[in-house]
C-alpha positions as CSV (number, residue, x, y, z in Angstrom):
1,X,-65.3,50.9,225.9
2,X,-65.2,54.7,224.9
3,X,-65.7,55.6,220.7
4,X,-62.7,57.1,220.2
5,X,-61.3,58.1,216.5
6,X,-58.1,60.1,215.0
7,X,-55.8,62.1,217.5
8,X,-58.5,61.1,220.6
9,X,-57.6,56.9,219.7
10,X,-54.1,57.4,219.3
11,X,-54.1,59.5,222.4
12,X,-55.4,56.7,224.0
13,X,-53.6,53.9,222.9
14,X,-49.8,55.6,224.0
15,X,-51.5,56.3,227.2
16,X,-52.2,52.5,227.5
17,X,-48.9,51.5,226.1
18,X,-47.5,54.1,228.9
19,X,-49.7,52.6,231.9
20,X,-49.3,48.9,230.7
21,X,-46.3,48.0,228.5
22,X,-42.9,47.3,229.8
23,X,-41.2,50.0,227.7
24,X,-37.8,50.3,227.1
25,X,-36.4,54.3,227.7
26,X,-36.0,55.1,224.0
27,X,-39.6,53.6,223.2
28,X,-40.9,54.8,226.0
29,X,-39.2,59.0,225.2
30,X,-40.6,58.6,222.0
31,X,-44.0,57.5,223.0
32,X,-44.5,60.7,225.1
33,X,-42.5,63.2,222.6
34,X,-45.5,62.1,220.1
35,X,-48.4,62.4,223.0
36,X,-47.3,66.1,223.3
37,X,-47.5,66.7,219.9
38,X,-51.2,65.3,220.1
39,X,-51.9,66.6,222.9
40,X,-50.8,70.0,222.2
41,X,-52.8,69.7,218.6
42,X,-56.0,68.7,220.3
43,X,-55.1,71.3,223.5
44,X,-53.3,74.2,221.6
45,X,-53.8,76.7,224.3
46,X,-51.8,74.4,226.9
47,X,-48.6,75.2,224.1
48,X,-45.7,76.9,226.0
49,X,-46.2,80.5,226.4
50,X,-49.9,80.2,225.4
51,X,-53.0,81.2,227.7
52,X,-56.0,81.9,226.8
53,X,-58.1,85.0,228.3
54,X,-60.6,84.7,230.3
55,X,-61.8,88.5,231.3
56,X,-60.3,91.8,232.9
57,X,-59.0,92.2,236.4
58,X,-60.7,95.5,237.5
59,X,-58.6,96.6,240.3
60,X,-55.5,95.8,238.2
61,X,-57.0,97.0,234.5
62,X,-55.2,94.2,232.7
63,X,-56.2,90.6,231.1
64,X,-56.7,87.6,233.2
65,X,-55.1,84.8,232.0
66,X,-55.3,81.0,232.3
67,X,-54.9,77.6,231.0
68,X,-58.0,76.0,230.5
69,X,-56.5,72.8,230.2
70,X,-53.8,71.0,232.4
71,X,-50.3,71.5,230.3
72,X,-48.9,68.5,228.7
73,X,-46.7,67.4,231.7
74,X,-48.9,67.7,234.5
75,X,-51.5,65.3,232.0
76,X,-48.9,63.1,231.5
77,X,-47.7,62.8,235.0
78,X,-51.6,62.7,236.4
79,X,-52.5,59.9,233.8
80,X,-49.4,57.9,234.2
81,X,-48.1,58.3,237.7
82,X,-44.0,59.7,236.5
83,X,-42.9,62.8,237.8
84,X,-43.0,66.0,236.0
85,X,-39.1,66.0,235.9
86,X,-38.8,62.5,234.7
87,X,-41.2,63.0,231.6
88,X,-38.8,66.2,230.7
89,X,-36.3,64.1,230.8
90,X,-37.1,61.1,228.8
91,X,-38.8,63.3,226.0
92,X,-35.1,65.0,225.8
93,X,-33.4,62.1,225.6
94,X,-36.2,61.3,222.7
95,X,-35.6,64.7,221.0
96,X,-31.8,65.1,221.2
97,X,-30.5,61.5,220.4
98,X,-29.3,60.8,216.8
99,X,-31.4,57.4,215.5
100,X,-28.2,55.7,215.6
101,X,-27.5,56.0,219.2
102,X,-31.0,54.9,219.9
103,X,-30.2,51.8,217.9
104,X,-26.7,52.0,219.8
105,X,-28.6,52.2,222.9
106,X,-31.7,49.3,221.8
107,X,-28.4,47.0,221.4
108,X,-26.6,47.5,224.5
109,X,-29.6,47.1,226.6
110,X,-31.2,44.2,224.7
111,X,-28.1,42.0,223.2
């Protein structure tokens, strides 16, 4: 058992819910559109088009950058065993559906 509280437990318990439960594709979209918003809150250097610096290159005289922290996807992916492409894809369909074609789609699937 690991003491988790706020972002950190409910972290936790979509990744569970992710590993474990038997989710449906609109369930399981919007399970990981909120995990990136967590995760990005709690990891706000892995954000798109964030880095975070780390020193100078000499020989090139400019900033070396890198990501401390795995992005969103690849921690996802890692942690749950779904391809990079596939968790793009089924946070889309979370993002861009209207609520009514997510119920459309909960009935079709599940009369």
């Amino acid at each position: 058992m690991i003491d988790l509280s706020g972002l950190q437990a409910e972290l936790a318990k979509i990744d569970e819910n992710l590993i474990r439960n038997d989710l449906d594709l609109i369930d399981r979209g919007e399970h990981l559109k909120r995990r990136k918003e967590i995760y990005e809150a709690i990891h706000p250097e892995t954000k798109a088009g964030q880095s975070q610096s780390i020193g100078m290159n000499k020989s090139l005289g400019n900033n070396v950058t890198e990501i401390i922290s795995p992005t969103f996807v690849d921690d996802t992916a890692k942690k749950t065993g779904v391809s990079t492409r596939v968790i793009h894809e089924e946070i889309q369909i979370a993002t861009n559906l209207t609520p009514e074609s997510k119920e459309r789609l909960r009935f079709n699937v599940n009369p």
